[in-house]
N, C-alpha and C positions, 0 to 999 in steps of 0.2 A: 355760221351765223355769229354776230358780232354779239362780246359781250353788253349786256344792258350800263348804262351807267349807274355810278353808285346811288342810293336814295338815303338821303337826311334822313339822322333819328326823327328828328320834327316830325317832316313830311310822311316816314310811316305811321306815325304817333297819329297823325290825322285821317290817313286813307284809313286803319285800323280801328278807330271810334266811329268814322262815318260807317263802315260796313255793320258795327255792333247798331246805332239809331237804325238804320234802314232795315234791320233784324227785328228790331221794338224794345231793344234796351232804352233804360230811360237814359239822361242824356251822365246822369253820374256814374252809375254805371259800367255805361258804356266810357268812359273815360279810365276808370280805376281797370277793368278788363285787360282795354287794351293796351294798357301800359305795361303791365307786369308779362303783356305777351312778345310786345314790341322790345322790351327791355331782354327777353331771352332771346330774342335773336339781333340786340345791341351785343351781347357777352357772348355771339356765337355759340347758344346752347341750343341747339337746332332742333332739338327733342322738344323745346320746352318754347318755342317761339312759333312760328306763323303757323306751322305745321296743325297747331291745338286751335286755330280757328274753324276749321270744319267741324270737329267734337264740339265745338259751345255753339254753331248755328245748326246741330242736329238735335241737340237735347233742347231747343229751341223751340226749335220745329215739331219736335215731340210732346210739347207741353211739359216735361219734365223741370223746367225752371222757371220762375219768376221772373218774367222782364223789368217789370215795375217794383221790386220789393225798395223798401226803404229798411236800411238795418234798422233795429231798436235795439238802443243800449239800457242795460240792467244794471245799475250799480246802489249797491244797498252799503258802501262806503265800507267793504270789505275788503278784503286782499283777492277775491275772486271778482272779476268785473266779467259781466254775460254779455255777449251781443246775439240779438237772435237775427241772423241773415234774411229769416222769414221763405227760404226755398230758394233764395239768391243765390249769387256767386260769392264766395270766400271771401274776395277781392275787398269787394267794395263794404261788408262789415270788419274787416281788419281796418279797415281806414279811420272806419269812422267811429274804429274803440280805439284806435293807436295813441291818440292826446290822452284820455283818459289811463291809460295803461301806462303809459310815462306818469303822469304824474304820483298815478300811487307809487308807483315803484319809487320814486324818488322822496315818497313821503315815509313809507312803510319797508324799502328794500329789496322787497319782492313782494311782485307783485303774478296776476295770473288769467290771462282772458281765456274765456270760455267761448267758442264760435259754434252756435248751433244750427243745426238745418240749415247746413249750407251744402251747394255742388264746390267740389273743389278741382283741377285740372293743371294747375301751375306749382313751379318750385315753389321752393317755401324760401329761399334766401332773401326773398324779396322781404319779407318781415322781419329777418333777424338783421339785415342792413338797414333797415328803416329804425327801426331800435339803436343799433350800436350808433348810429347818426347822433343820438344822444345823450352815448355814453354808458350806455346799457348794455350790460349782457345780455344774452337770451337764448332758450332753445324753441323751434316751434316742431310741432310732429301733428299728423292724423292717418289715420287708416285712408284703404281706400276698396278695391274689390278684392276678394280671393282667388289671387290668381298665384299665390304662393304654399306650396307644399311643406309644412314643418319638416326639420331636420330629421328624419329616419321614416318618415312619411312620402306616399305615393300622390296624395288629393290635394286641392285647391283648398287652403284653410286659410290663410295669413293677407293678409294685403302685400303692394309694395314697400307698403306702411315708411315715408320719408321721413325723416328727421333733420333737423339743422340748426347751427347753431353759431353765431356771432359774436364775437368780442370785440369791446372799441380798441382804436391805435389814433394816438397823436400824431397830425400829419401824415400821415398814413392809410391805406385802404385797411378797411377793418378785416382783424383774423374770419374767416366765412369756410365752415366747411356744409353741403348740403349732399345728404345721400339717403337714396332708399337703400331698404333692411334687404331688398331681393339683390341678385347680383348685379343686377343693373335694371334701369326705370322701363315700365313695360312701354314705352314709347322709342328706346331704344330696338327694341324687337321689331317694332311696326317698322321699322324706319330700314332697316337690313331685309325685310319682306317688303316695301316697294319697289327696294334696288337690287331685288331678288338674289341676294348674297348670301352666306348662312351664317348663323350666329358663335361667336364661340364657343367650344368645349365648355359644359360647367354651369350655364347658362338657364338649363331648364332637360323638363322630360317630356314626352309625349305623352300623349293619352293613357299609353298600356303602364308608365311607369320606365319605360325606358331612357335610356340619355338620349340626346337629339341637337343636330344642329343645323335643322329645316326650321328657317322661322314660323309656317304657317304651322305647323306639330307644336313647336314651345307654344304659339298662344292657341292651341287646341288643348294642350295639355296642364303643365306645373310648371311655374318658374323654381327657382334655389335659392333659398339664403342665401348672405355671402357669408365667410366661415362658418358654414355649416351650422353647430350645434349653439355656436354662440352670437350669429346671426339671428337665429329662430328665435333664441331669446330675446334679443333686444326687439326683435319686429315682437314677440307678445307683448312684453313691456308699453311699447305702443299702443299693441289693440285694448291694451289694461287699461291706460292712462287718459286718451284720447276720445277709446268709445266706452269702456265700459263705467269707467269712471264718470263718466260726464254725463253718462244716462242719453247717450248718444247710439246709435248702429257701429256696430261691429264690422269687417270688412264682408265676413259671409253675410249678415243680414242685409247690408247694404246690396249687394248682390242681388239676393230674394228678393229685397223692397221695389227694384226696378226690373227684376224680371233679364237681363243679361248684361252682357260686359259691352253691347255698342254702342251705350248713353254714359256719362261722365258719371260719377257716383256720388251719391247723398249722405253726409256723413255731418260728423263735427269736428273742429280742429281744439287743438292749445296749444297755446304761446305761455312760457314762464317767462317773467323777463327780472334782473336782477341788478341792483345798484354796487359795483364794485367799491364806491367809495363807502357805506351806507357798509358794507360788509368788514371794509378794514380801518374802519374811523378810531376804532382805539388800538390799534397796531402801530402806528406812527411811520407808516411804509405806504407810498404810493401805488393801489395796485395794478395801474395802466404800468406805469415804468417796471412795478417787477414781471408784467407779464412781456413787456416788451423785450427784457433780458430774456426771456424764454425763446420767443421768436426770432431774433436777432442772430441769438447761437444757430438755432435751427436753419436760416437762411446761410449765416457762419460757412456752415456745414455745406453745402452746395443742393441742398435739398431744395423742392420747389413747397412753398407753401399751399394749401390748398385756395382756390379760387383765381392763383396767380394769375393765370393764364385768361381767366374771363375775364378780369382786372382791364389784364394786356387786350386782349380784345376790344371791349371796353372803350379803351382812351384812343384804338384805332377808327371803331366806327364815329365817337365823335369828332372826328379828326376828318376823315376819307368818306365816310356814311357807310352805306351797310351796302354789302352785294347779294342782290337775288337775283336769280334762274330766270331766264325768258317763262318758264311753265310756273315758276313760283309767280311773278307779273301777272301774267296772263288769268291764273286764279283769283288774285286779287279783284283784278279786274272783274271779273264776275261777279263776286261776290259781293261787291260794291253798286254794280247794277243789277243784278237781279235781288239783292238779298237772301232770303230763305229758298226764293224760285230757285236758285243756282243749284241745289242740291239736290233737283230731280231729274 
């Protein structure tokens, strides 16, 4: 069978919103959504791109989220700015606190969004590059289900719990690295259990507490930090910061709240975001350029920087557009005409 031709970021960008409206997203929504999905499979992040549209038209379908929510922003002219998603997706209240969030930050230094009762299902780099777009640092992290086992521990405690974090670069893609606390994002797992291959050594345990490299046992069972001891910490550090802090769900309760792990999860997010010039104004040193010394050596060095590679992807699909699978089409295609029908 002949490969398909390639399809314009545009043109997914459209087929991708129209499947969200014919769902019952409203139409903003439905735009913020499918951008930030279409954009992971513009940066060949294939975990994090078409793949995640089935999970947000099943918690759909399930009543599980808000088609209609409008974010409402909270700012009581604090360093802490709230958006309440209202049961929404992540998405579309990062957006519509993002101008807000810049500005304090560039008034104040640092600054801090609060995203509550939201489903979340997408990387997080998309917010710490929308940020460094203007100059901003940032980290964003949330919890998400218990599907990670703390370090010396047999059970589901911990989320994936991701993190990520951005710095701007002059003429340049900004420094982005984005990673979950587990050893890799539990979408990677799914994705080696469609194509029935096993996962790596290291990766996770089975039900009984054993090692395992049968994808269906890892999501039967525990996934693993990554370095171990000092993995776990940083994923608590997250469920500290994200849920407990914010008076948000935890990754176990999030769990609880919807009763299993086959609908997206309800949680809350944060974004810190930070004004580098704003931090070194009375240093008399530019801190883009000293961090650019930083990175410079490290590329120097023949090392790859992180996100390079999606970067490079990236500049290819706007270039050539994106390639999808006859069965990747084909789904689309349904999905597009039947909407929610499609998933019976």
């Amino acid at each position: 069978m002949d490969q398909p031709d390639p399809v314009s970021v545009e043109a997914l960008l459209a087929r991708v919103e129209r499947i969200f409206v014919k769902a019952g997203l409203r139409a903003e929504n439905a735009r913020d959504v499918a951008r930030v999905i279409v954009a992971g499979e513009r940066d060949n992040c294939k975990s994090h791109g078409i793949y995640r549209i089935e999970g947000c038209l099943r918690v759909l379908a399930a009543g599980k989220v808000s088609p209609d929510a409008v974010p409402q922003l909270v700012d009581q002219g604090k360093s802490v700015i709230e958006v309440d998603a209202g049961g929404g997706f992540s998405n579309p209240a990062f957006y519509a606190a993002k101008n807000a969030l810049v500005d304090r930050t560039r008034s104040t230094g640092l600054a801090a969004l609060v995203i509550r009762d939201c489903l979340h299902f997408s990387a997080l780099w998309h917010d710490v590059e929308a940020l460094a777009q203007h100059g901003l640092a940032s980290l964003s992290m949330c919890p998400s289900y218990a599907f990670v086992a703390p370090a010396g521990g047999t059970q589901p405690l911990l989320g994936t719990n991701p993190f990520a974090f951005g710095w701007p670069r002059k003429g340049d893609d900004p420094y982005v690295f984005d990673i979950a606390t587990s050893v890799a994002a539990r979408g990677e797992i799914e994705l080696h259990r469609r194509a029935g291959t096993p996962i790596p050594e290291g990766w996770a345990m089975d039900g009984d507490g054993n090692p395992t490299t049968d994808p269906e046992a890892a999501l039967d069972g525990a996934m693993l930090t990554f370095g171990g001891h000092k993995g776990s910490a940083i994923s608590t550090m997250i469920e500290l910061l994200s849920g407990a802090m914010l008076g948000e769900f935890m990754s176990k309760e999030a769990l609880d709240f919807m009763g299993g792990t086959d609908l997206l999860p309800r949680h809350g997010a944060l974004v810190l975001a930070m004004d580098p010039q704003v931090f070194a104004a009375r240093s008399g040193r530019d801190p883009i350029a000293q961090g650019e010394m930083l990175l410079s050596a490290i590329a120097g060095q023949g090392a790859r920087l992180p996100s390079q590679r999606r970067f490079q992807a990236r500049a290819r699909s706007l270039r050539d557009g994106i390639l999808l699978t006859r069965a990747e089409l084909d789904q689309l295609d349904r999905f597009e005409r039947l909407g929610l029908a499609a998933l019976t």
